[in-house]
N, C-alpha and C positions, 0 to 999 in steps of 0.2 A: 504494500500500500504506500502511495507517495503521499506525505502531506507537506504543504506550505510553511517553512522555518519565518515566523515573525522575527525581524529583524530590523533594526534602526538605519531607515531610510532615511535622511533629513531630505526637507521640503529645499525644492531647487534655490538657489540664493540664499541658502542659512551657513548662520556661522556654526551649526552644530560639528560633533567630528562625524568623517563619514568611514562608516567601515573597509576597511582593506588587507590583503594580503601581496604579500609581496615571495618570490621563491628565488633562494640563494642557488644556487649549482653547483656541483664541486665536481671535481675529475682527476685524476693521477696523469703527470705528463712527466718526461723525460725529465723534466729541470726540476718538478716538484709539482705540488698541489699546485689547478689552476681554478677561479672563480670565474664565471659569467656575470658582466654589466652590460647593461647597454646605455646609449647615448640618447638624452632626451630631445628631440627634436628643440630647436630655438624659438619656432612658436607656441611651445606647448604651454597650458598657462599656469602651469604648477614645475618647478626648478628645471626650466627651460635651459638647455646643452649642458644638463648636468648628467654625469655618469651615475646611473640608476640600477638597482636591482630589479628585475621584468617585474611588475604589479600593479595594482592598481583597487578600485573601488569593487567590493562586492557587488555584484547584480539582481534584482530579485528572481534571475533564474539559476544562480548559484544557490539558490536558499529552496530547491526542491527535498533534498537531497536531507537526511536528519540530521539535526545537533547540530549547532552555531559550528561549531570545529570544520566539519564537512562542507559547509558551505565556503567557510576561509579557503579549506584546502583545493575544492573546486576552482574558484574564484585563480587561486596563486596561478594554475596549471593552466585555466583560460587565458589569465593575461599574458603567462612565460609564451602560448602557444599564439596571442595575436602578436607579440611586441618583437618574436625573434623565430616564431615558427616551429620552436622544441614542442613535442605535445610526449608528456607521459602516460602514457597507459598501454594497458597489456590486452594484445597484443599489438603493438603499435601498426598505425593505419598508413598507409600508402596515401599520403596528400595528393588531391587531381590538380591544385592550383595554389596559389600563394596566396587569393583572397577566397581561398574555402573556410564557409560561415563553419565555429567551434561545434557546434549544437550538431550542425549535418553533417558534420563531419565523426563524431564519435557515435553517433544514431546510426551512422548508414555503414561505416567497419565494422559495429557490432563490438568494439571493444569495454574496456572497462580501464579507466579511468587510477593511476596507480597512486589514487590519495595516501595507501599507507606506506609509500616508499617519504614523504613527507615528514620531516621530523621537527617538531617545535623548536624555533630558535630563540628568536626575542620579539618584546613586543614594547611597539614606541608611540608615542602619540605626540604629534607636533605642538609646538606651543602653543599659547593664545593667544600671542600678538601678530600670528600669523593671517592674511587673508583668507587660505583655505586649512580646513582643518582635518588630518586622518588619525583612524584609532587604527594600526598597521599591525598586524602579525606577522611575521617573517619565520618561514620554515625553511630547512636544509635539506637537498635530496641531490644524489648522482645524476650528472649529466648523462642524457641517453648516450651510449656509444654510437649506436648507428645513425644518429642524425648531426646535422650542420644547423648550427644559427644563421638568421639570415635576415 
């Protein structure tokens, strides 16, 4: 049975904080541990060409899925999978395109989504004198070997 995770939406234009996750990546390389950032585009309107961990705001369709937790972890794996093309899950899906929607894309492979390869890292919430405000969760998981960021 799916039920609907109520979860703190703030109304568009508020200063409330707005939920997010965010996912670190780690990998073993020749030289040493390597981590995954990406660049935030210079129009963006929250830390515009600043080097970022892939993440971003919960959706209310990351919140099908049970318990606050799940929703984050969804959320982290959507944004890694719009902002750099990584997508975790088992068995990983064969992308037809680089703007293939998340949703049709893990519905039409049939796979399943590797939330528990996700491990809790930390969790930050920006300050208040900030314009925009997030309440952030940040999980740690191995970068897929078979895929390229992009």
């Amino acid at each position: 049975m799916t039920r609907m995770l109520s979860l703190p939406f703030p109304a568009p234009g508020s200063l409330a904080r707005r939920l997010a996750a965010s996912l670190i990546l780690l990998r073993d390389a020749a030289d040493g541990p390597e981590v995954l950032m990406v660049e935030r585009t210079g129009s963006a309107s929250y830390a515009a060409g600043k080097f970022v961990f892939p993440g971003g705001t919960v959706d209310a369709a990351d919140a099908v899925f049970s318990g606050p937790e799940a929703a984050l972890r969804v959320a982290a794996i959507r944004e890694t999978y719009e902002e750099c093309g990584l997508l975790l899950a088992e068995p990983a899906p064969v992308r037809s395109g680089p703007d293939q929607d998340f949703a049709t894309l893990v519905q039409g492979a049939g796979c399943a989504l590797a939330t528990q390869s996700l491990a809790p890292f930390a969790h930050w919430i920006t300050p208040p004198h900030l314009p925009k405000r997030f309440d952030t969760h940040f999980f740690l998981a191995p970068a897929p070997a078979d895929q390229t960021a992009t």
